[in-house]
C-alpha positions in Angstrom: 0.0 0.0 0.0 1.1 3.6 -0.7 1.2 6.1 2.2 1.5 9.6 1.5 2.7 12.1 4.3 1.7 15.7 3.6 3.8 18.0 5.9 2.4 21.7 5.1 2.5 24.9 7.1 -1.1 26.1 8.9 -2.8 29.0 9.0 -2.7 29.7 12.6 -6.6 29.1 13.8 -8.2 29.8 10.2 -10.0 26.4 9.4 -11.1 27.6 5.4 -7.7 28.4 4.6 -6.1 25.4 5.8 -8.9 23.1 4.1 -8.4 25.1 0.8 -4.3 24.6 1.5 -4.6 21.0 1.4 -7.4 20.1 -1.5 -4.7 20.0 -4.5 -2.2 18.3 -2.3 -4.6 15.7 -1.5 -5.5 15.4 -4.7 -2.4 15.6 -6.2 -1.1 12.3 -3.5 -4.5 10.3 -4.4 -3.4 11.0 -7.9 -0.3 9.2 -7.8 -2.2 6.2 -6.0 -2.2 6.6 -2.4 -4.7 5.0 0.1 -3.6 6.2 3.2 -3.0 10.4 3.3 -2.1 11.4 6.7 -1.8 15.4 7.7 -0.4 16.8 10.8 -1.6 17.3 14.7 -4.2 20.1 14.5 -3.9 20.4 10.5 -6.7 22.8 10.6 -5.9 24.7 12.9 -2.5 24.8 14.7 -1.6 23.5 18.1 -3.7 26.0 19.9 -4.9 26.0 23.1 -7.8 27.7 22.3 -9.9 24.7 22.6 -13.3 25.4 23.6 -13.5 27.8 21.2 -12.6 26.0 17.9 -14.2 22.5 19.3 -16.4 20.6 17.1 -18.9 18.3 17.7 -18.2 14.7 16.0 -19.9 16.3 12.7 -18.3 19.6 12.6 -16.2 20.9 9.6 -13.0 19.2 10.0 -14.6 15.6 10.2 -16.9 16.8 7.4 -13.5 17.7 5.2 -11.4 14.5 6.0 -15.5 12.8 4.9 -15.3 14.5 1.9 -11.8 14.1 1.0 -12.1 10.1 1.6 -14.8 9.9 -0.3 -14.1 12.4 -2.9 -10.8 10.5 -3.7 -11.2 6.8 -2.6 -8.9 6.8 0.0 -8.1 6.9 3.6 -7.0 9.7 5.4 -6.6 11.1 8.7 -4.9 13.7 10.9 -5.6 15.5 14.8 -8.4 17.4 15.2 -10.0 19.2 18.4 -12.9 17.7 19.2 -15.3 17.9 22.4 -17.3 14.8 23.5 -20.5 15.2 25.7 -19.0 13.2 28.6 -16.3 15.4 29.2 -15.2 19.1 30.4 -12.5 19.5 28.0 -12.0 18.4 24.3 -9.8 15.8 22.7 -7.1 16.4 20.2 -8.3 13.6 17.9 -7.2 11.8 15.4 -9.8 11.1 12.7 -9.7 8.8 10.1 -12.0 8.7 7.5 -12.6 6.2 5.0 -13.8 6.2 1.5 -17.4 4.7 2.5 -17.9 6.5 5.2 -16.1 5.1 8.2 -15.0 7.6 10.7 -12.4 5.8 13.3 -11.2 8.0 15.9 -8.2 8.0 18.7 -7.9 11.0 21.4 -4.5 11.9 22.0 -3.3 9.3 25.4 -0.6 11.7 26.6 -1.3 15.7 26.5 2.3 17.8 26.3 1.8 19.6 30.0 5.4 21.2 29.0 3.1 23.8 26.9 -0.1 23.6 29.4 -2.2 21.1 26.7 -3.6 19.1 29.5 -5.3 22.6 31.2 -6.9 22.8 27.6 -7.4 19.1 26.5 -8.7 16.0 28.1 -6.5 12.4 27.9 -7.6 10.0 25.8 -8.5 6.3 27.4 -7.0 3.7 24.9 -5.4 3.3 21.7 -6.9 1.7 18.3 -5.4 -0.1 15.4 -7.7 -0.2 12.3 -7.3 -2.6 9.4 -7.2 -0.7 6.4 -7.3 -3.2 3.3 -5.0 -5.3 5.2 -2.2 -3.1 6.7 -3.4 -2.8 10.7 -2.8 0.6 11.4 -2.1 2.1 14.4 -2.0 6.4 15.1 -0.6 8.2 17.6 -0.1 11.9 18.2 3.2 13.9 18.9 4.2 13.4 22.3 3.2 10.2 22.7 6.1 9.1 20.8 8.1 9.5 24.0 6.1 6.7 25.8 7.3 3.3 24.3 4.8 1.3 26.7 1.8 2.3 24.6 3.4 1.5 21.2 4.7 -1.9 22.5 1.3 -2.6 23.8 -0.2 -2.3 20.6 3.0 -4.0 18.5 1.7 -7.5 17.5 -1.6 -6.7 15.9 0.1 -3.4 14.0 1.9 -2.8 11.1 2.3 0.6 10.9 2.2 3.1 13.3 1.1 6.4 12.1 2.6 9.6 14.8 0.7 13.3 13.5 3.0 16.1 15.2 3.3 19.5 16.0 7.2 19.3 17.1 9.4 22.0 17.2 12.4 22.7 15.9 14.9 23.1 19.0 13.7 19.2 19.3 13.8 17.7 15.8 16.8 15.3 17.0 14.3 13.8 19.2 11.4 13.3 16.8 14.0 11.8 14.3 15.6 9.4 17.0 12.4 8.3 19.0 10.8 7.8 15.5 13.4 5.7 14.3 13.3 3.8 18.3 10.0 3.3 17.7 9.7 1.4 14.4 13.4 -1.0 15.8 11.3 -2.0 18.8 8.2 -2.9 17.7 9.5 -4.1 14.0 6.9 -1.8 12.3 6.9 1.0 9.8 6.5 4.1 11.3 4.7 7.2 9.4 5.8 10.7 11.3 4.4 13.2 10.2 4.9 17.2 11.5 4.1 20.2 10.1 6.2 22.7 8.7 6.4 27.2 9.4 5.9 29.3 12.5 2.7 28.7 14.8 2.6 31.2 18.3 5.8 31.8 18.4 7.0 28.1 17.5 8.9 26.7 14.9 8.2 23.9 13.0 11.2 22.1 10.8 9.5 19.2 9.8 11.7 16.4 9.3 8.2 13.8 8.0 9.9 10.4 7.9 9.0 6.8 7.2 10.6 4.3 8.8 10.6 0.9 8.1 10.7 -2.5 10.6 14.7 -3.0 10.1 14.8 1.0 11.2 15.9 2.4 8.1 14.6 5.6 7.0 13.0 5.3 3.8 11.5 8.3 3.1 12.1 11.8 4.3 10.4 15.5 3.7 13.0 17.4 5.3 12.4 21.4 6.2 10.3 21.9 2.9 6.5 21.8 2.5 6.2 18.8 0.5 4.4 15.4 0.2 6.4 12.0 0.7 4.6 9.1 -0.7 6.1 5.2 0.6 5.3 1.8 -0.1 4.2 0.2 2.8 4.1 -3.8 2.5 2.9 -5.8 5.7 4.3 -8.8 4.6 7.9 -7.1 5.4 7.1 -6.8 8.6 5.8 -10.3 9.1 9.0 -11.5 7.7 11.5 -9.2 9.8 9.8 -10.7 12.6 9.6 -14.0 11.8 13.3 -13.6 11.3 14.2 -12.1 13.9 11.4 -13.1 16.8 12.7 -10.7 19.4 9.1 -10.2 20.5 8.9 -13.7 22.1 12.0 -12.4 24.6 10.4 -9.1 25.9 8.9 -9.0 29.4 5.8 -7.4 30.2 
């Protein structure tokens, strides 16, 4: 299966300009066969903390986009959103994937970055997911929860591919890179990052959108551009890296 990564710069809180943004880049990665398009953390928006005020119901514009898009272009694609939920005080950044017949799979972000205040603004998420989309098991996380291994390793034997949407600065791209590249060694699966590119509050944004594969080697990479990567992503690799190498069997819970 083809992945596309699509690391862009945001429009700091202005939803219409973002979705406008990304239409021909979608289109443009669905045209060269993609299944799975994934966009950063917040895509629409920016990592804001202005939660309450940009929240959206599990209908609102963003889901409604990502709807369209899938359907629109026949594929699968996904990226963080904020999102409230009736059954609690705060919203969810959530990532929402959207399928081409209408399937809307959703996973709120487990870890909020309390560095920058998020969990004041943002609720945690429960539990993970992995979703089997036409036979790669995909599982997503969101930006700092690439620095908890536990959660990624609890999920390693039914994924594939671990998808990781990202709003990660610049003074720590030699983290992203590293734990990235940790991530996809340990649990002998691809790993998609992808982060978004330009100046948001303050922040910089470098990029640095990678795929990794199971044997850790980077196969793809977007740099400090604004730019589309697009990787072949085959599950029988992984099945065979780890049926040649069955590490798994010696780890400890």
């Amino acid at each position: 299966m083809k992945i596309a990564a699509i690391q862009h710069d945001i429009s700091w809180e202005d939803k219409d300009a973002n979705f406008a943004h990304l239409r021909p880049m979608i289109a443009a990665a669905a045209g060269k066969a993609a299944r799975l398009i994934a966009l950063p953390e917040m895509f629409a928006t920016g990592f804001t903390m202005a939660s309450t005020t940009l929240a959206e119901g599990h209908d609102g514009p963003t889901t409604q986009f990502l709807r369209e898009q899938a359907q629109t272009h026949d594929i699968w694609i996904g990226g963080s959103i904020i999102q409230r939920h009736p059954s609690v005080r705060l919203p969810y950044n959530q990532f929402v994937l959207a399928g081409p017949t209408g399937q809307v799979h959703r996973y709120a972000k487990m870890h909020p970055f309390t560095y920058s205040g998020e969990h004041e603004h943002y609720s945690a998420g429960a539990q993970s997911i992995t979703v089997d989309i036409e036979g790669l098991r995909v599982t997503p996380f969101i930006c700092y929860d690439l620095r908890f291994a536990d959660i990624f390793w609890d999920r390693a034997a039914e994924t594939d591919c671990y998808v990781v949407v990202a709003s990660w600065p610049a003074p720590r791209r030699s983290h992203w890179r590293a734990l990235l590249t940790a991530r996809a060694i340990e649990n002998q699966a691809y790993v998609v990052g992808v982060n978004r590119i330009g100046e948001g509050e303050g922040i910089d944004h470098v990029g640095d959108s990678m795929v990794v594969d199971p044997a850790g080697e980077t196969v793809a990479d977007a740099g400090a551009k604004e730019q589309t990567i697009i990787t072949e992503v085959d599950p029988t690799l992984v099945a065979k890296i780890r049926a040649d190498f069955p590490f798994f069997a010696d780890r400890r819970s």
